[in-house]
N, CA, C and O of each residue as an XYZ file, in Angstrom:
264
protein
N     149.086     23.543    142.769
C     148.723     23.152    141.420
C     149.796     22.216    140.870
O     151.007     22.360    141.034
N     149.207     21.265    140.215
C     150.383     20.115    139.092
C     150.282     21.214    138.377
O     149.444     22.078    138.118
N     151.810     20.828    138.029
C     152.585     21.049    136.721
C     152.222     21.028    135.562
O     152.094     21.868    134.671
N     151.951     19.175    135.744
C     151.691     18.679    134.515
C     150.033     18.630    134.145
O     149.693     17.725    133.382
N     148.951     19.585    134.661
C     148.007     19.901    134.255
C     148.291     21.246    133.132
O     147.589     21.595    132.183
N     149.587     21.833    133.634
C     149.295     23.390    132.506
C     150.398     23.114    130.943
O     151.429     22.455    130.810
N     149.718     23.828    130.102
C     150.293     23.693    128.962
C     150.802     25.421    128.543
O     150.390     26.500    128.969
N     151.845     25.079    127.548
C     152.084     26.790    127.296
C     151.329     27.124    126.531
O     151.851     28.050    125.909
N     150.000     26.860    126.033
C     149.142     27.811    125.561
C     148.853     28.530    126.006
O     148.462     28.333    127.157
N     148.818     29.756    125.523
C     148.386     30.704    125.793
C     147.100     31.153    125.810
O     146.247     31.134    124.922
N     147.062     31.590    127.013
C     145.232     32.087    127.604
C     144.631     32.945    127.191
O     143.493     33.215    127.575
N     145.520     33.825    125.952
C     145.185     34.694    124.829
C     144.218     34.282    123.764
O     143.383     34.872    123.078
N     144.549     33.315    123.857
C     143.659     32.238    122.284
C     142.480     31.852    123.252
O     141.540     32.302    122.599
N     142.038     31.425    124.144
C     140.511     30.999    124.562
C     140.182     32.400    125.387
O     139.582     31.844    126.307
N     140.150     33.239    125.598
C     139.584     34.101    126.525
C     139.078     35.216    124.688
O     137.946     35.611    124.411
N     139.860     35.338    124.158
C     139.738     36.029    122.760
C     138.360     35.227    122.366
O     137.251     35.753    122.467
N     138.604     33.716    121.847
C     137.489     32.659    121.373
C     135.962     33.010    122.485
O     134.801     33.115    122.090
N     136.357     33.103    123.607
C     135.149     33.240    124.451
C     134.496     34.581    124.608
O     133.303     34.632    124.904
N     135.121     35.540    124.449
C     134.932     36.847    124.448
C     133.911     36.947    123.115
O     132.721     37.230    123.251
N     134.394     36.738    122.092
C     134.010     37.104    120.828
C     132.171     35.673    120.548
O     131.021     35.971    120.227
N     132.617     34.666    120.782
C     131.101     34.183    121.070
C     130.339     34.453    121.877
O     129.181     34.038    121.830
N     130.904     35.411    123.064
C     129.462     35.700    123.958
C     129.170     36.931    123.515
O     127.985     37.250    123.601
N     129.804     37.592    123.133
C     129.429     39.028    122.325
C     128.120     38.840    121.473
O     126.982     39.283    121.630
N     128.726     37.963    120.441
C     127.964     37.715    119.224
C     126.778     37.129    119.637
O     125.859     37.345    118.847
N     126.385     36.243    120.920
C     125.530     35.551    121.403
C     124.619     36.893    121.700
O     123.491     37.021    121.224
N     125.294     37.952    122.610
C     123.825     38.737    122.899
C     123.735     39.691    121.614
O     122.914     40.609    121.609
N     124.296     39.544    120.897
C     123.519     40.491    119.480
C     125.079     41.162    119.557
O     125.461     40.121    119.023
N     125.864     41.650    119.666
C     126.998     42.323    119.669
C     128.064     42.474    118.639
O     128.431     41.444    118.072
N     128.651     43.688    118.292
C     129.233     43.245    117.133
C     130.546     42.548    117.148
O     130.390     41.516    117.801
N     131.797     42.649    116.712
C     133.128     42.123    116.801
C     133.779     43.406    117.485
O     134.775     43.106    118.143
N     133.463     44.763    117.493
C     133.902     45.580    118.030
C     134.663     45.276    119.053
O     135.841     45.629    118.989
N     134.255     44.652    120.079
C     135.291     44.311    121.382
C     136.107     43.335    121.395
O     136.806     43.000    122.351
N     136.039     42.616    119.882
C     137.475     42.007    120.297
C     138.048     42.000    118.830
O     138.533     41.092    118.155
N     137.821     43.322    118.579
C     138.900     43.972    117.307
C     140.392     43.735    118.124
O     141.235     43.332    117.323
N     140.848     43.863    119.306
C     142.599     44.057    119.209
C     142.697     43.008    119.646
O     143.817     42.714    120.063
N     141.715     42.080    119.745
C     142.320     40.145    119.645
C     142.774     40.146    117.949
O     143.936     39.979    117.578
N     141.791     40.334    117.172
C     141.850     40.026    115.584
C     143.439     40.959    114.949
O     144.246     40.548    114.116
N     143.448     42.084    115.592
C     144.726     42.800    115.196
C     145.800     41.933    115.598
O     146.736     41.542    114.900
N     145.555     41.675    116.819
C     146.809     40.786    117.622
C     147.328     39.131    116.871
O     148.239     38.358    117.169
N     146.320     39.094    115.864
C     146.453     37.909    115.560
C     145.887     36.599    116.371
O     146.529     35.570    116.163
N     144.861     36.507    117.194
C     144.717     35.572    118.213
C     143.734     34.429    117.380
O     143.831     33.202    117.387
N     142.869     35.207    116.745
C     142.193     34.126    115.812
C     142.838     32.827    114.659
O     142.455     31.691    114.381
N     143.924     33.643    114.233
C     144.948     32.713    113.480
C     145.861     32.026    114.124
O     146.356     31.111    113.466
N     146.195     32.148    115.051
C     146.690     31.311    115.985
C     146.608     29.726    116.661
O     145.534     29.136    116.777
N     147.807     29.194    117.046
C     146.842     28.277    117.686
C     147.283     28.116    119.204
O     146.972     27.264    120.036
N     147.948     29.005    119.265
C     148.107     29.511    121.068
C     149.411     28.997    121.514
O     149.571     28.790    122.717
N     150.454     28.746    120.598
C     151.807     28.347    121.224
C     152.241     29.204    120.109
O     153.003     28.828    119.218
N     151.734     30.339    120.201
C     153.720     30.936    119.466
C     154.194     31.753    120.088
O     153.578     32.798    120.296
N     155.299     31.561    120.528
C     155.945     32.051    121.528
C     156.475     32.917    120.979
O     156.836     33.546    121.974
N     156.953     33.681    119.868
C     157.295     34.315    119.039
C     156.187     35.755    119.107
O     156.294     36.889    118.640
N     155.660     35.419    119.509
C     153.902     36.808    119.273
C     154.277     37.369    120.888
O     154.566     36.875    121.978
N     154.005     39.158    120.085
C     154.717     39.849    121.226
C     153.369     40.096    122.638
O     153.526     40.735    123.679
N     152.039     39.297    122.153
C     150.929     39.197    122.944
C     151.043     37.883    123.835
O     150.175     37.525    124.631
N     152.471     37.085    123.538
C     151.980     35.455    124.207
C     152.286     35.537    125.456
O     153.110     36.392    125.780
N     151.772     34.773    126.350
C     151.681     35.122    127.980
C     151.958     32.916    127.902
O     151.311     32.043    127.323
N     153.216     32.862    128.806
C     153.117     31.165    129.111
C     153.105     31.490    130.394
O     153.714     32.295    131.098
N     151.722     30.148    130.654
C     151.157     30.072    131.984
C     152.159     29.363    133.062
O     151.938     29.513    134.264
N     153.372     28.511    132.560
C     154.013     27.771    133.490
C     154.776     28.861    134.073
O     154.893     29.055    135.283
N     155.393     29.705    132.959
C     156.192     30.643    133.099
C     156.075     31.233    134.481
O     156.797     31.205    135.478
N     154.193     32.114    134.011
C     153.721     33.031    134.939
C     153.808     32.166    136.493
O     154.202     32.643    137.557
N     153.349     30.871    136.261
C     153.240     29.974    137.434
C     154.337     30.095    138.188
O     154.356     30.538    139.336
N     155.326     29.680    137.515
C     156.850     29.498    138.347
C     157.153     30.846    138.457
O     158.336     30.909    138.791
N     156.704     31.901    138.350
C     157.351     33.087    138.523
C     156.479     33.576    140.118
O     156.949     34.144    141.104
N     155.224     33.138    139.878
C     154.640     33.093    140.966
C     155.098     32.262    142.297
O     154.514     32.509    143.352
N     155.987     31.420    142.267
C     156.395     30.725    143.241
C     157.579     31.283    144.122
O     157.914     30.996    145.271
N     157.994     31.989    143.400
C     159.368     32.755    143.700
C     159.054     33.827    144.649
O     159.944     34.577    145.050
């Protein structure tokens, strides 16, 4: 994998976003992604590195190389 394809956003903020529209798509309530909304993932905009939920993908990447 390039490098310079990954960004440190965090994969917290679109898997939360995708979770919660396919829910709602088959009739579903927010129930399953209540501990995205606790976590703060909706207010977000996926770089704060500061949030004790943030996961950086280069990070994980290069940690994977090792």
């Amino acid at each position: 994998m390039n490098l310079e394809i990954l960004t440190n956003k965090c994969p917290q903020h679109k898997i939360a976003r995708l979770q919660r529209k396919t829910e709602r798509s088959l009739g579903l309530s927010d129930k399953g992604t209540e501990g995205y909304e606790k976590m703060g993932c909706y207010k977000c905009d996926g770089f704060n590195e500061s949030c004790e939920a943030y996961i950086s993908p280069i990070k994980e990447y290069m940690r994977g190389l090792k």
